[in-house]
FIMITI-849271 format. One record per residue: residue number from 0; residue in one letter; x, y, z of N, C-alpha, C in turn. Coordinates in Angstrom, 2 decimals. Example, Ala and Ser with C-alpha at 12.3 -4.5 7.8 and 13.67 -1.06 7.14 Angstrom:
+------+------+---------+---------+---------+---------+---------+---------+---------+---------+---------+
: mido : mimi :     nxx :     nyy :     nzz :    caxx :    cayy :    cazz :     cxx :     cyy :     czz :
+------+------+---------+---------+---------+---------+---------+---------+---------+---------+---------+
:    0 :    A :   13.19 :   -5.69 :    7.80 :   12.30 :   -4.50 :    7.80 :   13.20 :   -3.30 :    7.80 :
:    1 :    S :   12.85 :   -2.25 :    7.08 :   13.67 :   -1.06 :    7.14 :   12.90 :    0.03 :    7.87 :
+------+------+---------+---------+---------+---------+---------+---------+---------+---------+---------+
END
This chain:
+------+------+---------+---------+---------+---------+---------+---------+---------+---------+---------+
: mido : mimi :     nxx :     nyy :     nzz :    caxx :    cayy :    cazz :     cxx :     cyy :     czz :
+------+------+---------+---------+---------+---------+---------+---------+---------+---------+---------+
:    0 :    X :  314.02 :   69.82 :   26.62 :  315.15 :   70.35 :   27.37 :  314.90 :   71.80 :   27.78 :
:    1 :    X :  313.92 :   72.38 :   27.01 :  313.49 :   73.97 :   27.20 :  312.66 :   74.06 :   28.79 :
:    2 :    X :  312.34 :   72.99 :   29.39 :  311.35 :   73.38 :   30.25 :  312.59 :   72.90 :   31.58 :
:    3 :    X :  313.32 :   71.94 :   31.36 :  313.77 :   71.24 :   32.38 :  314.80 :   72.88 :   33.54 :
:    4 :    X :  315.22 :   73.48 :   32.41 :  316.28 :   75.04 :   33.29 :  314.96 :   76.15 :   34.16 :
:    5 :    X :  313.87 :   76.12 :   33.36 :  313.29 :   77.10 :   34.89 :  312.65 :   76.35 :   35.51 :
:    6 :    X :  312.08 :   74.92 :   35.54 :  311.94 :   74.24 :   37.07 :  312.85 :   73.78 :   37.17 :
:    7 :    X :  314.48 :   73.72 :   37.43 :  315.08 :   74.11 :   38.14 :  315.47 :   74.94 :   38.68 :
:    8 :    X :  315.21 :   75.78 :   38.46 :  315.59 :   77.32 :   38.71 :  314.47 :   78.04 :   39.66 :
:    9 :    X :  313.00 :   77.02 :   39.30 :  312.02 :   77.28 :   40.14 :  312.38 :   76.66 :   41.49 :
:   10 :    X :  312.64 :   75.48 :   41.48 :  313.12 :   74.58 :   42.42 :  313.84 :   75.15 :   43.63 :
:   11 :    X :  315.20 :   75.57 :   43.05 :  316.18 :   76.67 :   43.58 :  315.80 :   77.38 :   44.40 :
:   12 :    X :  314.59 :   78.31 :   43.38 :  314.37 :   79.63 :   44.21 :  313.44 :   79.61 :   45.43 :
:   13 :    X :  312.47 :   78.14 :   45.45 :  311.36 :   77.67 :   46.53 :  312.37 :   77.56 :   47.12 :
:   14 :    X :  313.32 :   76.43 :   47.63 :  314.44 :   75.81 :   48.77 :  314.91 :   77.58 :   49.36 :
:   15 :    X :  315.22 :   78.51 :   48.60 :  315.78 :   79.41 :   49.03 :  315.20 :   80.50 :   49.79 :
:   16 :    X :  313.75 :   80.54 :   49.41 :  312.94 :   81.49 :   49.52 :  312.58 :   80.62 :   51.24 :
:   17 :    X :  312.46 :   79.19 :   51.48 :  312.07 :   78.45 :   52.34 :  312.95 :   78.97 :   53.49 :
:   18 :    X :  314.71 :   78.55 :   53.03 :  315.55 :   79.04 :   54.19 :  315.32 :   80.46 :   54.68 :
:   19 :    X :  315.19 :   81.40 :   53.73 :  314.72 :   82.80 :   54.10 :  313.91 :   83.13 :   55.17 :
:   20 :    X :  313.12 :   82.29 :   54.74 :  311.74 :   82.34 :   55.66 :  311.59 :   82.42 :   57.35 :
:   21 :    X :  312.84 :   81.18 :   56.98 :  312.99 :   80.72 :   58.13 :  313.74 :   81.75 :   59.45 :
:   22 :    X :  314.22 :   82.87 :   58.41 :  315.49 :   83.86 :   59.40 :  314.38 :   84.82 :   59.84 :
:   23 :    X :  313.68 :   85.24 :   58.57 :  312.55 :   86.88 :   58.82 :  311.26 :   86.40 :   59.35 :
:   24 :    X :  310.88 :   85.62 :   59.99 :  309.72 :   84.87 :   60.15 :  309.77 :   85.36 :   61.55 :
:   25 :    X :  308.37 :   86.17 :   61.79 :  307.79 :   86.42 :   63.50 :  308.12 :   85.55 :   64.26 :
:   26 :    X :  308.63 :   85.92 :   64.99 :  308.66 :   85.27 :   66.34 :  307.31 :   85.19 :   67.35 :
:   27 :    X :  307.14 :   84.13 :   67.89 :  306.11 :   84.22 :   69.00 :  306.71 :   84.80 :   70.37 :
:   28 :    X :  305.69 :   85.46 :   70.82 :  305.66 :   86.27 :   72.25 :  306.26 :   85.00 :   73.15 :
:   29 :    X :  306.83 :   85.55 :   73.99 :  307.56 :   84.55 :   75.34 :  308.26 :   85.85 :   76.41 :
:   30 :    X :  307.16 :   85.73 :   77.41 :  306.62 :   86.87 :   78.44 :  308.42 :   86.77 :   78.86 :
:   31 :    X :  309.32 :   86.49 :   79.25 :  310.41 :   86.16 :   80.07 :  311.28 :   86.82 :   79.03 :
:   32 :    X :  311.32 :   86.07 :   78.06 :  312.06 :   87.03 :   76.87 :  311.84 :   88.74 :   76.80 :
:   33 :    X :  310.76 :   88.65 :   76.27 :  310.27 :   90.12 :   75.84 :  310.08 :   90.89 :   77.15 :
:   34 :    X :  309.57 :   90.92 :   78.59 :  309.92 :   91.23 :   79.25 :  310.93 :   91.79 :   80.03 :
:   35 :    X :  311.07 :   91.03 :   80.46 :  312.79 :   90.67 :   81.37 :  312.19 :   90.34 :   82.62 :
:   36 :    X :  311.11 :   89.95 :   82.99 :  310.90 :   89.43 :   84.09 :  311.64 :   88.06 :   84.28 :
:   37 :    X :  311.82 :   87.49 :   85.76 :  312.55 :   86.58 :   85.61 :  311.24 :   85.82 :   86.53 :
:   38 :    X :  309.88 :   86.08 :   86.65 :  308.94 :   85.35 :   87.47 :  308.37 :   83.97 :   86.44 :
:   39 :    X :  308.32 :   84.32 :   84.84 :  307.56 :   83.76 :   84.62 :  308.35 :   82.47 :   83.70 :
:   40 :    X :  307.71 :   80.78 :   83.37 :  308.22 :   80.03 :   82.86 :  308.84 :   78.78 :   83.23 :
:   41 :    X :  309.03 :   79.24 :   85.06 :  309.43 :   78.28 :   85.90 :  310.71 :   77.53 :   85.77 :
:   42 :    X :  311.89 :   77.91 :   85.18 :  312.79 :   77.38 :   84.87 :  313.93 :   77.59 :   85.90 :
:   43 :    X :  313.85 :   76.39 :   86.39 :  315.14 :   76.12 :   87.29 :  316.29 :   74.89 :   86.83 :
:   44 :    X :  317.20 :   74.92 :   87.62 :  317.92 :   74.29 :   87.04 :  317.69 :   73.13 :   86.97 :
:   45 :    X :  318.58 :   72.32 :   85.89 :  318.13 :   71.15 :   85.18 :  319.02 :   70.07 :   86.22 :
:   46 :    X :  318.52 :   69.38 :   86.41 :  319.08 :   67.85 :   87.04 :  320.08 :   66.95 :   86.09 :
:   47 :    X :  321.42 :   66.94 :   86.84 :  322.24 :   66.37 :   85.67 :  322.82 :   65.07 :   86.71 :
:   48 :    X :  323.07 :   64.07 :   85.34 :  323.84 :   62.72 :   85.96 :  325.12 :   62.75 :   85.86 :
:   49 :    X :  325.89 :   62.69 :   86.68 :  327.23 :   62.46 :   86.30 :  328.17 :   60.88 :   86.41 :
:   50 :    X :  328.52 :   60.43 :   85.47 :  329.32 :   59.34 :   85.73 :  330.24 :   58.62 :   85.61 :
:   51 :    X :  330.74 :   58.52 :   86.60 :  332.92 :   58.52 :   86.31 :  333.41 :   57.27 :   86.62 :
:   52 :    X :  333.95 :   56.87 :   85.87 :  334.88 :   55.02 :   86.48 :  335.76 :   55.00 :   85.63 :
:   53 :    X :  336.94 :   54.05 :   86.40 :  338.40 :   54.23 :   85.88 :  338.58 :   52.85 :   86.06 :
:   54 :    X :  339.36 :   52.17 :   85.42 :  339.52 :   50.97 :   85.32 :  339.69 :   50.01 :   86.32 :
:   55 :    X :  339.09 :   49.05 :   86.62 :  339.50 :   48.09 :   87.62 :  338.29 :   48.58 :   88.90 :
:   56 :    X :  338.05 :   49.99 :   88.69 :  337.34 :   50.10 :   89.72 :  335.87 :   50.44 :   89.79 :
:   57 :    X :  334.62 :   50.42 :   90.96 :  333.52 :   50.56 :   90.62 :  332.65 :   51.85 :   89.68 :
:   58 :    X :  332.15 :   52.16 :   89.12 :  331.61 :   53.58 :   88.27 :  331.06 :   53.68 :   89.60 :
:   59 :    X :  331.36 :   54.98 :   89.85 :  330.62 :   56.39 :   90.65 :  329.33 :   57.54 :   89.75 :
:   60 :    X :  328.11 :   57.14 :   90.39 :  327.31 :   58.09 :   89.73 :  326.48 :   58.95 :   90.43 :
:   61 :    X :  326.85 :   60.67 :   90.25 :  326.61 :   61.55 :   91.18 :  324.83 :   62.21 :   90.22 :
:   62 :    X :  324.24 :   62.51 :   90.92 :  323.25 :   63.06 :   91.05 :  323.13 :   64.82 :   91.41 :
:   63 :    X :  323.11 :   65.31 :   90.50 :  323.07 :   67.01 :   90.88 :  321.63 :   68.16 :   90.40 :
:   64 :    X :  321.22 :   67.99 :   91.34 :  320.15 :   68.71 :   91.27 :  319.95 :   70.24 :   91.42 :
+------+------+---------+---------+---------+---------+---------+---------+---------+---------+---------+
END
């Protein structure tokens, strides 16, 4: 029973030390970010489906690009 409280306690402190990690952990470079250029990454807007129907009648599905 003497060993079972510090590997848990070891246990604990890995899971915790893990989430930590996860907050203070470098970030990778991303030219658009760190910049402020708005040339690089190619991001335009996203293409969305839209689709609406009401009872009795046909679904309408719009396309927005």
């Amino acid at each position: 029973m003497d060993w079972q409280q510090p590997a848990a306690l070891c246990i604990v402190a890995l899971t915790a030390g893990v989430f930590a990690w996860r907050h203070v952990r470098p970030r990778r470079f991303d030219f658009h970010r760190d910049t402020g250029c708005g040339c690089a990454g190619g991001r335009g807007p996203k293409p969305a489906i839209s689709v609406r129907g009401r009872k009795g009648e046909a679904p309408q599905v719009h396309f927005k690009s």
